[in-house]
C-alpha positions in Angstrom: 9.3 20.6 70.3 5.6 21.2 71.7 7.3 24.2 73.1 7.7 25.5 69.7 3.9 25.4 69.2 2.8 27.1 72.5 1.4 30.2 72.0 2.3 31.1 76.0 6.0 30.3 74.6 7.8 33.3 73.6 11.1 34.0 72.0 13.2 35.2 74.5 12.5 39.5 74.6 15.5 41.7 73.9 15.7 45.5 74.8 15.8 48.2 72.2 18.7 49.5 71.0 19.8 52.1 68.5 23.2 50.5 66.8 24.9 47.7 66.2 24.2 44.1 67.6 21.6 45.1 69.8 20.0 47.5 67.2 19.8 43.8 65.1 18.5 41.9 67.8 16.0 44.6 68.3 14.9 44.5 64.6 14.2 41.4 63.2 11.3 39.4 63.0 13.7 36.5 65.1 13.7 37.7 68.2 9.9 39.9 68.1 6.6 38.9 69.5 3.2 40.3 69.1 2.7 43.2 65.8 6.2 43.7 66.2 6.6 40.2 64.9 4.0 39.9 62.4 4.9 43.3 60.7 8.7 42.4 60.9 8.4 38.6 59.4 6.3 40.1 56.5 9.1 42.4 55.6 11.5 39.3 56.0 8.9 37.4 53.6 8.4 40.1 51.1 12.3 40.1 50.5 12.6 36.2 50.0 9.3 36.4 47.6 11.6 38.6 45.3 14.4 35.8 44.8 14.2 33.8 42.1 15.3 30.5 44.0 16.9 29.3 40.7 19.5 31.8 41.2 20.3 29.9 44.4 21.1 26.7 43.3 24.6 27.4 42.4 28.1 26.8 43.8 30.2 29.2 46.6 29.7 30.3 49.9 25.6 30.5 50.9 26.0 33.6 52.6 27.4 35.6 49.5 25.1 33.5 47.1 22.0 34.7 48.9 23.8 38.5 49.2 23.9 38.5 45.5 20.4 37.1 45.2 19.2 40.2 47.8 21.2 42.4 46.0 24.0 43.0 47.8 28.0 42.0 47.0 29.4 38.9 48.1 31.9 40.2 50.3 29.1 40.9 52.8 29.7 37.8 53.7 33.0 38.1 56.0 31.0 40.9 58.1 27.4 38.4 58.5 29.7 35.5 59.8 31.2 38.0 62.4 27.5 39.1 63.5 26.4 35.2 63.1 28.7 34.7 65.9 27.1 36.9 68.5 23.4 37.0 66.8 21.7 35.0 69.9 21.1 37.4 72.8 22.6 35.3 75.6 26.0 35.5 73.6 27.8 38.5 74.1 29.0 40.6 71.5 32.3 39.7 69.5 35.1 41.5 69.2 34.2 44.1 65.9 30.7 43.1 65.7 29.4 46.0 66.2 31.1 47.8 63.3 30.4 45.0 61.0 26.3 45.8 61.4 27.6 49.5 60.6 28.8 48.3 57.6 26.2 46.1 56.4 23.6 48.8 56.7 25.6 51.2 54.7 25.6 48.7 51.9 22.4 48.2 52.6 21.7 51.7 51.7 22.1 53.3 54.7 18.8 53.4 56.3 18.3 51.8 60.2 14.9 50.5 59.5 13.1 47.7 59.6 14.1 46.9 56.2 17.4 47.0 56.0 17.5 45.0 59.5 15.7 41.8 58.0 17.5 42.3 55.1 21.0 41.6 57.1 18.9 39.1 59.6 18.1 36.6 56.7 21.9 36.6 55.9 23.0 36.4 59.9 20.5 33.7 60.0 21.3 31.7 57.3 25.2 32.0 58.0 25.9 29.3 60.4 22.7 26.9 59.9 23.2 26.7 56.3 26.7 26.2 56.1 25.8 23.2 58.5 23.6 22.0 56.1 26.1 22.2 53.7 28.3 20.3 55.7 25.8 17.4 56.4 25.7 18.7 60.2 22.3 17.6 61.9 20.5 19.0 62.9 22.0 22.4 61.3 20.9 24.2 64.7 20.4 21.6 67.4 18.5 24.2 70.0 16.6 27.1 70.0 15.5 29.2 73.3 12.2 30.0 74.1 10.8 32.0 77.4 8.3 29.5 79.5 4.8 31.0 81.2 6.7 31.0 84.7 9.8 33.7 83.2 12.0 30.5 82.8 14.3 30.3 79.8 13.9 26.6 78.5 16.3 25.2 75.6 14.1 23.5 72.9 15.7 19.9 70.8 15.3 21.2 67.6 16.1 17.4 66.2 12.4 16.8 65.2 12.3 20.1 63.3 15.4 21.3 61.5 13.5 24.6 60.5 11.1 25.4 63.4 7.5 25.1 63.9 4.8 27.7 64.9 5.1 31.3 64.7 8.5 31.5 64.1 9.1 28.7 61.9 12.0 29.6 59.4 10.0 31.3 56.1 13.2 30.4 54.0 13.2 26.6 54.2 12.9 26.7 49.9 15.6 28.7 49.8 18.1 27.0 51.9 17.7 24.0 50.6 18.1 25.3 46.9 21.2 26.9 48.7 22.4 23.2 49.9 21.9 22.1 46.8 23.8 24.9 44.7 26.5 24.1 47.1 26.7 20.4 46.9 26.5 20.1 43.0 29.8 19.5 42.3 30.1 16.9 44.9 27.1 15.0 43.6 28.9 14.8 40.5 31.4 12.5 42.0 29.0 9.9 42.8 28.9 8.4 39.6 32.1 9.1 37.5 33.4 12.7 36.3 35.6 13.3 33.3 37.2 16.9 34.6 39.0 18.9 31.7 41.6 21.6 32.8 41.4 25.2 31.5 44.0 28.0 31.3 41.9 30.8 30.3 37.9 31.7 29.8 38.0 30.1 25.9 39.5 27.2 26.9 37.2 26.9 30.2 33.9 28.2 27.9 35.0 26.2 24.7 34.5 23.1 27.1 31.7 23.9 28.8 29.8 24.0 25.3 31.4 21.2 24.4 29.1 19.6 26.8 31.2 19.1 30.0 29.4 19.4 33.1 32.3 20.8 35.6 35.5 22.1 34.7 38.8 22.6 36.0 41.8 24.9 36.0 45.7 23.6 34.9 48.4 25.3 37.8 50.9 24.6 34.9 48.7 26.6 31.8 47.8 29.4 34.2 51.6 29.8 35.5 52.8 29.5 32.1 50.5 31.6 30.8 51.5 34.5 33.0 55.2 33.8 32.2 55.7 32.3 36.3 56.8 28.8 36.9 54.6 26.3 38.1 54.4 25.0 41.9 56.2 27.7 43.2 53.8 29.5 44.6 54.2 32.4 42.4 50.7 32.1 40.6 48.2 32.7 43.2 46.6 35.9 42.0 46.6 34.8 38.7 44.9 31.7 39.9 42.3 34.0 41.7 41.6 36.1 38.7 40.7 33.4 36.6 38.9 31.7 38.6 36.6 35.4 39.3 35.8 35.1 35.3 35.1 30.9 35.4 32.0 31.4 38.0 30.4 33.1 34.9 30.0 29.9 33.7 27.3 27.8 34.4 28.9 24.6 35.2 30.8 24.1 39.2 34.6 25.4 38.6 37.3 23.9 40.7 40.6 25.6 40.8 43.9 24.2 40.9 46.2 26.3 44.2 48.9 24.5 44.5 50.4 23.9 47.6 47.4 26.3 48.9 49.2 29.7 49.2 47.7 31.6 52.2 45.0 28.0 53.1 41.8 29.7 55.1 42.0 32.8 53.5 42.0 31.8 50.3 39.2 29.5 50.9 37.1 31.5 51.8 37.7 33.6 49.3 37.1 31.3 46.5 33.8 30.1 48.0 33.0 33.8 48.4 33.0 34.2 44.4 31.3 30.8 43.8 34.1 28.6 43.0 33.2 25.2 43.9 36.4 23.2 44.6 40.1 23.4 44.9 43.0 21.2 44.3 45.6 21.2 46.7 48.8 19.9 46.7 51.3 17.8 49.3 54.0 18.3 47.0 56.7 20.7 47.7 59.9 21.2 45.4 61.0 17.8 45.1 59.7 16.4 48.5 56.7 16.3 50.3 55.0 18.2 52.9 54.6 16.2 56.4 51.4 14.6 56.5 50.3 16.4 59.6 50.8 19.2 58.3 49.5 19.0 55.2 46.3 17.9 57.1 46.2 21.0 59.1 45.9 22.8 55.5 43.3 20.8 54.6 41.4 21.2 57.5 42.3 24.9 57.6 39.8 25.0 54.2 37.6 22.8 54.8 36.9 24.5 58.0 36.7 28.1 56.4 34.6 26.8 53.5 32.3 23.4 54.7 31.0 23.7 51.2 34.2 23.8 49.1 35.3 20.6 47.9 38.5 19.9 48.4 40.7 17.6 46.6 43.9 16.4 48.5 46.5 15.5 46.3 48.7 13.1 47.1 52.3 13.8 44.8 54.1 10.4 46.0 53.6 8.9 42.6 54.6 12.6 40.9 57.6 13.1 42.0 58.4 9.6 43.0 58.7 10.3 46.9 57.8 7.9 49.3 55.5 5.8 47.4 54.5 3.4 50.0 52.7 6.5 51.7 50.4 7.1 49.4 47.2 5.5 51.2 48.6 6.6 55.3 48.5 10.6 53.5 45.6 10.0 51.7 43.6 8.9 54.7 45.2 11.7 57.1 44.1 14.0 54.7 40.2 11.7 54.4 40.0 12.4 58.2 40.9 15.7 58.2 38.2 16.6 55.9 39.1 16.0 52.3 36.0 15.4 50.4 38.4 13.3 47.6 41.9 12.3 46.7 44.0 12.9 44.0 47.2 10.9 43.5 48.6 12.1 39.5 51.4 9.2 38.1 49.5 6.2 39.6 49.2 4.5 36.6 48.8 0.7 37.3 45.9 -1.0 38.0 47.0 -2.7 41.0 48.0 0.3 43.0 44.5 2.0 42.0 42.8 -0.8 43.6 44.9 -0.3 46.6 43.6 3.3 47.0 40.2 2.8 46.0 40.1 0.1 48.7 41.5 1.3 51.6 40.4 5.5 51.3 36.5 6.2 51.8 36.6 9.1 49.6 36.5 9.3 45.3 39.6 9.1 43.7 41.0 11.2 41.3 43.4 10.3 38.7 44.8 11.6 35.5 43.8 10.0 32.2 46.8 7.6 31.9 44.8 4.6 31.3 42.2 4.5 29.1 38.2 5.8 31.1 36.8 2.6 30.7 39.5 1.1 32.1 39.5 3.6 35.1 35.8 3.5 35.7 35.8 -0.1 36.3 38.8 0.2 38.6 36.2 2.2 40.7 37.8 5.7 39.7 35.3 8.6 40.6 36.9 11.8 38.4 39.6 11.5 35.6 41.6 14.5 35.2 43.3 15.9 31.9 45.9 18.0 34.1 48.1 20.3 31.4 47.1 17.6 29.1 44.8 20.2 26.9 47.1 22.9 27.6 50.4 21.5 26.3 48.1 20.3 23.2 47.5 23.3 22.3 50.6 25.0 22.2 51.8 22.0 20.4 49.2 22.4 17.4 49.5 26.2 17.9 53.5 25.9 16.9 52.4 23.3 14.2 50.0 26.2 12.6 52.6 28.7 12.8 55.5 26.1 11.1 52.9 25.0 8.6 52.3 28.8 7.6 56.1 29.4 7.4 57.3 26.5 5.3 54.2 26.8 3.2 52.1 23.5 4.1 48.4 22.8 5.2 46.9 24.5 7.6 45.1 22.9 10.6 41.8 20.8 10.4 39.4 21.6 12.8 39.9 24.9 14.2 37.3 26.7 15.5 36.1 30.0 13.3 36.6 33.5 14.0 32.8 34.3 15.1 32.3 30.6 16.9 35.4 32.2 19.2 33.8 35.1 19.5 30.9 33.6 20.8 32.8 32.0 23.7 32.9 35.6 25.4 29.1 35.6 26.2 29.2 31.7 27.4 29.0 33.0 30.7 26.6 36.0 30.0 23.5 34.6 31.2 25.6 32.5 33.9 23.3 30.1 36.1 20.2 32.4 34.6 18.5 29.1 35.1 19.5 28.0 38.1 21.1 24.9 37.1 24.1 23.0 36.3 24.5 22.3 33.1 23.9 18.5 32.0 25.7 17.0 28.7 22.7 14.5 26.0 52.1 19.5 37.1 57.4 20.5 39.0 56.6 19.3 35.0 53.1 19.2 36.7 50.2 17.3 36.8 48.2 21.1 37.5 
């Protein structure tokens, strides 16, 4: 730590370079001493004055939050993790590395300068150490190398300070941790007790929002069924995706519903990537049930590919009526490998909620079978309404159209023409204010 303060301490030099990694290295204020370094950290500081760190505090990936923020697309943020990876000078350079800097200056403009190179450092360097944060790693970077008086490279316990000290202190501390706290507001809202509504479409998703609910989800069952696919079969994926790309609009955390998980990582980190803040997934398969290591291994595979995704592992023994007794062994395999809650849809009975609640260290999800109160007192975390809304509404939509038909009254309640029209700028000025917004399935459970 003293190190850190030293002015006869210096960052480890790099050579100059014209391209890729080592053009990087050679770039940015991280890895500069002297003018160099002064010049370079006020470009770096200049381009974090210009973000409104409102805008940060939202959910998704870090990395492609911040792009947006700097101006650049989110899907920067596959090419920053692959430079992340071989940013420190002692590593050597990955595998593609090189042509990912290649392509972050062109959509950076095109223009190797100093600029452009803090521009893509800021994102490198928040990469890894933020997505610790997120994750509740600490410290987020446990070590930083400096060069000692006598040429010796000496590691430094960065334990006593997370974000550096002296010179080269981190200038983006407000903005990471608006970033941490973007990315954790959806799990914050399971700390007390969370009433999650399903949506099928942006109306439904935007007519709840204004409704007052702080978080909503999607229904696999209205989106498949809505697209004319059956449910659980894997069939709905991109549908599932699309929605989901007009939901972050909104400003509440969106969690989507993906089944069985379709392609796991991938998809992961795709969804974090667009700001979706959790995801649903599913040990059912057909009639049975995956194997619990497996179905782990998926969970993992997210969890590891998006830290700050929350992931929901549901447990389908009480669904389908598998296997019953293995509802708390699955539910903590899939606790340890990550799951930040549980969902088991069908338990119904007090008892057996107790049981869960009990024995897995993680909130519990069920659907609204028993009445809230009820549930809440049973230490419940997040009540669902699955298809629940969905199936509702194609219900009183077939009531309307008989009630038109055989000449009888029309339905109470229905929202007008222009207060539906409406619901297409909900998410026009979408996390304008940085915030979440606060309030005054197989027949499926998605």
């Amino acid at each position: 730590m003293d190190e850190l303060m030293r002015e006869d301490y210096a960052v480890v030099p790099v050579p100059e370079a014209g391209t890729g990694v080592a053009w990087l290295r050679a770039s940015v204020a991280r890895f500069s001493e002297g003018e160099a370094h002064v010049r370079r950290r006020a470009v770096a500081e200049a381009l974090l004055s210009a973000v409104d760190t409102a805008r940060l505090r939202r959910p998704g990936d870090p990395v492609a939050v911040l792009a947006r923020a700097l101006g650049l697309p989110s899907s920067v943020a596959g090419d920053v993790a692959l430079v992340a990876r071989c940013y420190q000078p002692h590593l050597p350079v990955a595998a593609g590395a090189d042509a990912a800097v290649e392509r972050l200056v062109a959509v950076c403009g095109g223009t190797r300068d100093e600029v452009t190179a803090n521009r893509i450092g800021l994102l490198v360097q928040a990469c890894d150490a933020t997505r610790a944060l997120v994750a509740g790693v600490e410290p987020p970077v446990p070590v930083t190398r400096r060069l000692a008086p006598d040429g010796s490279v000496v590691e430094v316990d960065l334990s006593g300070a997370w974000f550096g000290a002296g010179r080269h202190a981190c200038p983006a501390r407000e903005h990471a941790s608006a970033l941490v706290e973007g990315a954790r507001a959806f799990h914050r809202l399971h700390d007390d007790f969370l009433v999650l509504p399903n949506a099928w479409d942006f109306a439904s998703a935007a007519a709840l929002v204004r409704a007052g609910f702080p978080a909503v989800g999607t229904t696999s069952l209205g989106v498949a069924a809505a697209h004319g696919v059956p449910d659980a079969a894997g069939l709905a994926r991109d549908e599932a995706v699309a929605l989901a790309r007009l939901l972050v609009r909104l400003p509440v955390p969106v969690t989507v519903d993906v089944e069985a998980g379709y392609e796991g990582a991938a998809l992961a980190a795709e969804l974090a990537e667009i700001g979706v803040a959790g995801v649903n997934v599913e040990d059912g398969r057909g009639a049975g049930l995956a194997d619990p290591a497996e179905q782990a291994r998926l969970v993992r595979a997210f969890k590891e590919a998006a830290p700050g995704l929350f992931v929901n592992a549901r447990v389908d023994t009480h669904w389908l009526g598998v296997d019953r007794g293995s509802t708390v062994e699955r539910a903590l395999r899939y606790a340890d490998a990550g799951a930040d809650g549980v969902f088991v849809p069908g338990l119904a009975d007090e008892r057996g909620i107790e049981e869960v609640v009990r024995a897995v260290p993680r909130p519990l999800n069920v659907l609204a079978q028993l009445d809230v109160r009820v549930l809440r007192d049973l230490g419940v975390r997040r009540v669902s309404t699955g298809s629940l809304l969905f199936r509702a509404a194609l219900g009183e939509a077939v009531r309307a159209a008989l009630a038109v038909r055989d000449g009888g009254p029309g339905p109470v309640g229905a929202p007008t023409c222009e207060e539906v029209r409406d619901l297409g700028g909900e998410g026009g000025a979408a996390w304008a204010g940085g915030g979440v917004a606060r309030p005054p399935k197989r027949v499926s459970a998605g």
